[in-house]
N, C-alpha and C positions, 0 to 999 in steps of 0.2 A: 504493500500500500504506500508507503513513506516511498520508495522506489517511481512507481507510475506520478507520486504528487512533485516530486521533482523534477524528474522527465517533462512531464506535460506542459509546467510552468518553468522549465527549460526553454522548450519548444518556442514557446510563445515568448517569451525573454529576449532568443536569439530572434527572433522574426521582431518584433517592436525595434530594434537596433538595427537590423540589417534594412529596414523599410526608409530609416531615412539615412544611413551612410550609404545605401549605393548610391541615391540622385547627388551624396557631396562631392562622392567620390566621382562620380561622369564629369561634373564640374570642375572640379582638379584636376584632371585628368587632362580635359579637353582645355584648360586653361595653360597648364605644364608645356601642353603641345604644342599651342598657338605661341605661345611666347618665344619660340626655338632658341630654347635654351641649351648650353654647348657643354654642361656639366651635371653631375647630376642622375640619377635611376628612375624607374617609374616608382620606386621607393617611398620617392620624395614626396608625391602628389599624394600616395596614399596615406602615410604619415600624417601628412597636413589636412585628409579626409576626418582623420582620426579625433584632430587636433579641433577640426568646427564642430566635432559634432559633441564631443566634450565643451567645449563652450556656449553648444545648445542649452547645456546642461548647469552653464552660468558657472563651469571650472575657472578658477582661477589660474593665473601662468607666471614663474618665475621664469624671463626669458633674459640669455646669456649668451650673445653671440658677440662679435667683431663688427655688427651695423647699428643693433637693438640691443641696450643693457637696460632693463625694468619689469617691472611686477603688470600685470595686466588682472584688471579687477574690475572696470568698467565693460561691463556685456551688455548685449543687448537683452534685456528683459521679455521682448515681442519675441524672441529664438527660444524660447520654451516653449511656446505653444505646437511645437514637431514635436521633440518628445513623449510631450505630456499626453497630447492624441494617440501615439504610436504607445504608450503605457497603457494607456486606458483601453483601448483596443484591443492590446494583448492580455494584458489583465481579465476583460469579459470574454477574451475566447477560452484561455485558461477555465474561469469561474463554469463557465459553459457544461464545461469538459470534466469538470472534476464533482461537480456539485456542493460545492461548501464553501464558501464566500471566506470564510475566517481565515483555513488551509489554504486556498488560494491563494490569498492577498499573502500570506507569510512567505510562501514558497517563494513566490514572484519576488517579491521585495528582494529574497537574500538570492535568489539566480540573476536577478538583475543588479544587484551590488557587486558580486562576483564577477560577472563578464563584465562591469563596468573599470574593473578595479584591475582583469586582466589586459584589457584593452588602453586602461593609463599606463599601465607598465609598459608594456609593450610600445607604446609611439614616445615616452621619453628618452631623453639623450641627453649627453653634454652639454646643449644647450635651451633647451626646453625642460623645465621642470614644474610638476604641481603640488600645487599646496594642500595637501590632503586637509589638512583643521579645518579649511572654510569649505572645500568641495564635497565634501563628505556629508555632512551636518543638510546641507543645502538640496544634495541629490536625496536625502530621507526627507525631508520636507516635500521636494518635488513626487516622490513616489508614494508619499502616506496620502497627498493629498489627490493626486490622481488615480489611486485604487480606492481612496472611500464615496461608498455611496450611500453616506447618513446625509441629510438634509443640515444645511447651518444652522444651528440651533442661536435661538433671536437672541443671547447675550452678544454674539460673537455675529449676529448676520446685525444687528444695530450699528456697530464702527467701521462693519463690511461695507454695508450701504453708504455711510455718511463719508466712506473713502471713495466710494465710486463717484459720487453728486459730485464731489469736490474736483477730483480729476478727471473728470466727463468737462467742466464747467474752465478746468486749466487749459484742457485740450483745444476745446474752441477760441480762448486766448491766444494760445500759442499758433495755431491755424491761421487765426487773423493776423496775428503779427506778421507771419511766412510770409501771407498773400501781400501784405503792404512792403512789403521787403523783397517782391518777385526780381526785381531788376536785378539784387545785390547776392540772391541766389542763383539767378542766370550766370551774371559776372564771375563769381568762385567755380560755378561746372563748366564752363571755359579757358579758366585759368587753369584748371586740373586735368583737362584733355581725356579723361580716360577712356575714349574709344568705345565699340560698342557694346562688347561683353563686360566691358571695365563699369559702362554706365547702366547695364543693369544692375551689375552686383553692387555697383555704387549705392544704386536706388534701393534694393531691398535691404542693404545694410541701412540706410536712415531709416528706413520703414520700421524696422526691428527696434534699432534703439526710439520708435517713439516715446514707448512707455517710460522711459527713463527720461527724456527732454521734459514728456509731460507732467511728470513728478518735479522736477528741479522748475516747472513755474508752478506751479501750486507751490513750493518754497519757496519760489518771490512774490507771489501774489499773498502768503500768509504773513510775509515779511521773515524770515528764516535765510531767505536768499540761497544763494548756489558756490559754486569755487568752480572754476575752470582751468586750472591748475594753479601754481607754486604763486603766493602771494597777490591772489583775484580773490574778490568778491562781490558777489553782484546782487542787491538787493534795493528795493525801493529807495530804500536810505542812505547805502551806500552803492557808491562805482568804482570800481579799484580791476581795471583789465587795459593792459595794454596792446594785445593781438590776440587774435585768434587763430586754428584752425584751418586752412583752404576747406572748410567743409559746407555744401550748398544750405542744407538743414538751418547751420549756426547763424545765416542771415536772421532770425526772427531772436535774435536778444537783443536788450535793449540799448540804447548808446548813451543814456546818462540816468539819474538819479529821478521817479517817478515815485514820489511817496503817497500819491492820491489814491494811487493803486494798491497799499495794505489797508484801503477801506475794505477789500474782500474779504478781511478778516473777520466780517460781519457774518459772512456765509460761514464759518464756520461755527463761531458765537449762534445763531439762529437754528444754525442743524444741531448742536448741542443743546439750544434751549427744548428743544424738539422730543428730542429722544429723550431729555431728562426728563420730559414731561409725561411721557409715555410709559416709562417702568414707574411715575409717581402716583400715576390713574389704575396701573395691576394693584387688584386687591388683596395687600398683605400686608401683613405687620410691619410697624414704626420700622421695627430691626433689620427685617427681611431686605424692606425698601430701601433701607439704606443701602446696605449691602448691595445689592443690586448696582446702585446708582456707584457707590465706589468701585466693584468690578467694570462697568461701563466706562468709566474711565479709565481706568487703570487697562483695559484693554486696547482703548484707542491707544494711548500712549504709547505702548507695548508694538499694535499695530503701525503706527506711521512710523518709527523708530525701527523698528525692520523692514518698513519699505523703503526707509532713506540707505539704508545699510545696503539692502541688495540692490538698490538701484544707482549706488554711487561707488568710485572706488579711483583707483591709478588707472592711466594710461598709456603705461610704458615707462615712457621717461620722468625724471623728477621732475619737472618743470610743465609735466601734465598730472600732478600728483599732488590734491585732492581733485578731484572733479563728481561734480554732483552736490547733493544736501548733508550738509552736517547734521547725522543721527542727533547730538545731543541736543543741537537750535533746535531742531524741528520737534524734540520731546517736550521742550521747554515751552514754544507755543503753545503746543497743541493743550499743553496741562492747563497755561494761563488761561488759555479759550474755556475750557470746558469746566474748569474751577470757577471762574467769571460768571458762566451760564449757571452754575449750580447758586452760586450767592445770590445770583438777578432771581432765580425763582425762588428762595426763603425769602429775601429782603420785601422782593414788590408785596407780594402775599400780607407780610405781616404789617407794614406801612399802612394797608388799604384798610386792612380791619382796627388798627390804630385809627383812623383818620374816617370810620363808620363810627367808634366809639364816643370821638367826642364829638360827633355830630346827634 
């Protein structure tokens, strides 16, 4: 029995990873090719297959060569969405096959840490290394959350939603900035020439890192602001960047000090008053509610704090290192916000019935 449950969600393991390295690996391949390169094995291309699709998986990379010496930590957070489908997938053919959701999901988990684990071995070298501490922890998050099929339970779907409003609401910010800034995006994919296979992969690499641009203006819109590398900050209130990037994307930040623009911080403050309101109206005891309303915090917190985390990191070089939201600004808002919201609903409350009294 233990035999066929490893097997099975073997199978399915090696099929969820093989379904998106071989489209990386065509790509490599036929990129290797086009570039007639005069050194070098088909080695190299697969290697480097190995190497995106580990970064699908938001690996981090100690890289040490003679062109590039730095840490890569900045991924694109939109490049999980391959796995996670190719998990989920194989997981429910798995589940399918064996009958027992619990067994499944376990088998799966440790066959797919396995191959993932022989597979880092295997593409490192002298000069590519990864940092197991953070890649580890991150691919069990990615796989606990793509085999469960409980529903979010409403402690934990309240600061889910009130992160979606917020970055659904950055998104369309950052959108509009791009499109007022179409010239200055044109002008950078000009200047960078990358040809025609060079400008599609250009293109879905900004695609991918959307989710991470869009997060770093929700931490300028909350006033938290961003880093774009060694000695930048960019936030309503302050401007501290001297160059950027040749990257078309980076046309939509903003070129000086807009402080009108941490009024958004309103939206946060309001979808806090919101949901505080909401577990205040469930009927339970003084205690319960409480409790309640301090786990609710205490979970955003928690939550935006690990999305500034994985959605920021190095870029290689020191002088692109921080890039993205500082975890700890953005814990520190977000508490300020939702501490704020909770005083505004005791304070008005007891004000009003005060000011009924001595009327």
């Amino acid at each position: 029995m233990v035999a066929r449950n490893f097997y099975v969600t073997l199978q399915q393991a090696i099929r969820s990873i093989l379904i998106i390295i071989f489209p990386i690996a065509f790509i490599t391949l036929f990129a290797w090719a086009t570039a007639g390169s005069t050194y070098g094995t088909t080695s190299d291309p697969m290697r480097a297959a190995v190497w995106l699709w580990l970064g699908a998986h938001l690996t981090p990379f100690n890289i040490l060569s003679n062109e590039v010496n730095g840490y890569l930590s900045y991924l694109p957070i939109g490049a999980v969405i391959f796995p996670w489908l190719a998990i989920k997938n194989g997981f429910n053919r798995a589940n399918e096959t064996l009958g027992n959701r619990k067994t499944s999901r376990a088998y799966f988990i440790v066959n797919y840490l396995l191959l993932y684990t022989i597979l880092a071995l295997i593409s490192i070298n002298s000069q590519v290394k990864i940092d197991w501490l953070r890649s580890i922890p991150i691919l069990l998050i990615i796989l606990i959350m793509a085999t469960s099929t409980k529903r979010i339970e409403n402690l934990i779907k309240l600061p889910f939603n009130m992160f979606l409003v917020l970055l659904g609401a950055s998104g369309l910010v950052f959108t509009l900035s791009l499109a007022l800034n179409f010239t200055t995006a044109k002008n950078l994919t000009i200047v960078i020439q990358p040809g025609i296979l060079g400008g599609i992969l250009l293109v879905l690499l900004q695609v991918l890192y959307l989710p991470n641009l869009f997060f770093a203006t929700l931490g300028y819109l909350l006033g938290a602001g961003f880093s774009l590398g060694r000695e930048t900050y960019i936030s309503p209130f302050i401007f501290e960047l001297s160059e950027i990037p040749a990257i078309p994307v980076l046309a939509a930040l903003p070129t000086d000090k807009h402080s009108w623009l941490a009024l958004f911080t309103i939206c946060l403050l309001a979808i806090g008053i919101i949901n505080i309101n909401l577990i205040k109206r469930v009927k339970l005891d003084t205690r319960s509610s409480r409790q309640l309303k301090i786990r609710f915090i205490a979970i955003s917190i928690i939550f935006f704090a690990f999305a500034s985390w994985i959605s920021s990191g190095s870029l290689l070089s020191e002088n692109m290192s921080p890039v993205g939201v500082n975890p700890l600004i953005m814990s520190a808002v977000v508490a300020g916000q939702l501490l704020l919201a909770l005083l505004i609903l005791y304070t008005f409350p007891l004000l009003f019935k005060k000011k009924v009294k001595q009327g």
